[in-house]
Structure formats: structure tokens, C-alpha cells
C-alpha positions as CSV (number, residue, x, y, z in Angstrom):
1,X,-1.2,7.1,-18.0
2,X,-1.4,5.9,-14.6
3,X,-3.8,6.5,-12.2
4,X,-2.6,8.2,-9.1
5,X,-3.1,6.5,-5.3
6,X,-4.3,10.1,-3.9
7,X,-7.1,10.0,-6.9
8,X,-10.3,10.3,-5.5
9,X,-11.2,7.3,-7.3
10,X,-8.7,4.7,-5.0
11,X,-9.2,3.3,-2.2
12,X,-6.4,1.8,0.2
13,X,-6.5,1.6,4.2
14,X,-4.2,1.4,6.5
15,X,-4.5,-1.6,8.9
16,X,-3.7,-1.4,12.8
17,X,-2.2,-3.8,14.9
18,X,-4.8,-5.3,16.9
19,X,-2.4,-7.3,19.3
20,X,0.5,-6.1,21.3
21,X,4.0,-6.1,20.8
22,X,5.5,-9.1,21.7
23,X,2.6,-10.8,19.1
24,X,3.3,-9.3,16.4
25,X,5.9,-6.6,16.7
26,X,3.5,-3.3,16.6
27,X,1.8,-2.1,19.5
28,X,-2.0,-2.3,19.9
29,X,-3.3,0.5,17.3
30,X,0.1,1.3,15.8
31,X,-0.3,1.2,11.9
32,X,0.4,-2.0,10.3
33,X,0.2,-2.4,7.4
34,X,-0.9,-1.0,3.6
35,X,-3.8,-2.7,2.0
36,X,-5.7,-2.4,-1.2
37,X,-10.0,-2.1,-1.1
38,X,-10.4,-3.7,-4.3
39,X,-8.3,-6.8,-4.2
40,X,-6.6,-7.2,-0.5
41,X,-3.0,-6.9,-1.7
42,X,-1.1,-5.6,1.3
43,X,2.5,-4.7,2.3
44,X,3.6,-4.1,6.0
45,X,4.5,-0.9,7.1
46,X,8.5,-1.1,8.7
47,X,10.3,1.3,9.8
48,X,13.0,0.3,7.0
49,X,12.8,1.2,3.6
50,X,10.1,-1.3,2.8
51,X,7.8,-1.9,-0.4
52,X,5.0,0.8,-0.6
53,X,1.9,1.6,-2.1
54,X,3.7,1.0,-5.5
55,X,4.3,-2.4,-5.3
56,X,1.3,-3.7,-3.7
57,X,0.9,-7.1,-5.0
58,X,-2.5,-6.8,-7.0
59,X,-4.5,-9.7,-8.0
60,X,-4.7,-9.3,-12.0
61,X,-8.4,-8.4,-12.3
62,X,-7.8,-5.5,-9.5
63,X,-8.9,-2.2,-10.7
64,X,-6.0,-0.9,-8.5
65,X,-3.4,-2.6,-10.3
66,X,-1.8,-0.1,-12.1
67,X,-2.1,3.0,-9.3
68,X,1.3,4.6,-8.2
69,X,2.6,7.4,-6.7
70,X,3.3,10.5,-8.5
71,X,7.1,10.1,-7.7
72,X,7.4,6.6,-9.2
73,X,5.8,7.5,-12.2
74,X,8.7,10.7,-12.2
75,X,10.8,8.3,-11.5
76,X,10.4,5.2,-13.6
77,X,8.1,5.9,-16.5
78,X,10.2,6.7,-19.7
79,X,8.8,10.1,-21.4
């Protein structure tokens, strides 16, 4: 089974702007983006709808890789 992203055994951080708005969009501290300890895979954080902590983009030797959320694995693993 899956690991879980709230297991005390991940690790992801959440990356602040470091620039202001009219660099980059975010204002200086706002959260960013989603980004994975073991491997760097990241996605930005939007205020759309926008790819989450389930489909970071892992390298293939992350130990990360296969960490989602307990409502995707409700969601999309078959019993």
C-alpha cells in the first residue's frame, strides 16, 4: 500500500516567494510552491485547481515516489 504524505516518515516543504509580485506573481513570503526533500520534484501552488502533492514529478530513484494523499488513494486505487 502506499505511503501517506502526512507519514512521519515524508518530508516535503513548502517554498516561499522570495521576490515580489510583479517578478514572479507571489508576493515576497507568500507560499510558492510544493517540493519534495528527497528528490526536488516540485509543483506551484495556484490559486486554480492545480497538480498537488500527488503528482509531484519524482525522479525514479526517489523514495517519495509513490506517497499520496489519503483521498487519492480513496479515490483511485481499485480495492
Amino acid at each position: 500500500m502506499p505511503k501517506s504524505f502526512s507519514a512521519p516518515d515524508t518530508h516535503f516543504r513548502i517554498i516561499a516567494s522570495e521576490t515580489s509580485v510583479s517578478n514572479d506573481g507571489y508576493r515576497k513570503g507568500e507560499p510558492m510552491k510544493l517540493e519534495c526533500d528527497c528528490c526536488g520534484a516540485s509543483v506551484m501552488l495556484t490559486p486554480e485547481p492545480s497538480p498537488g502533492i500527488d503528482e509531484l514529478p519524482h525522479k525514479p530513484w526517489c523514495d517519495q515516489r509513490f506517497v499520496e494523499s489519503r483521498w487519492w488513494q480513496r479515490n483511485f486505487l481499485s480495492d
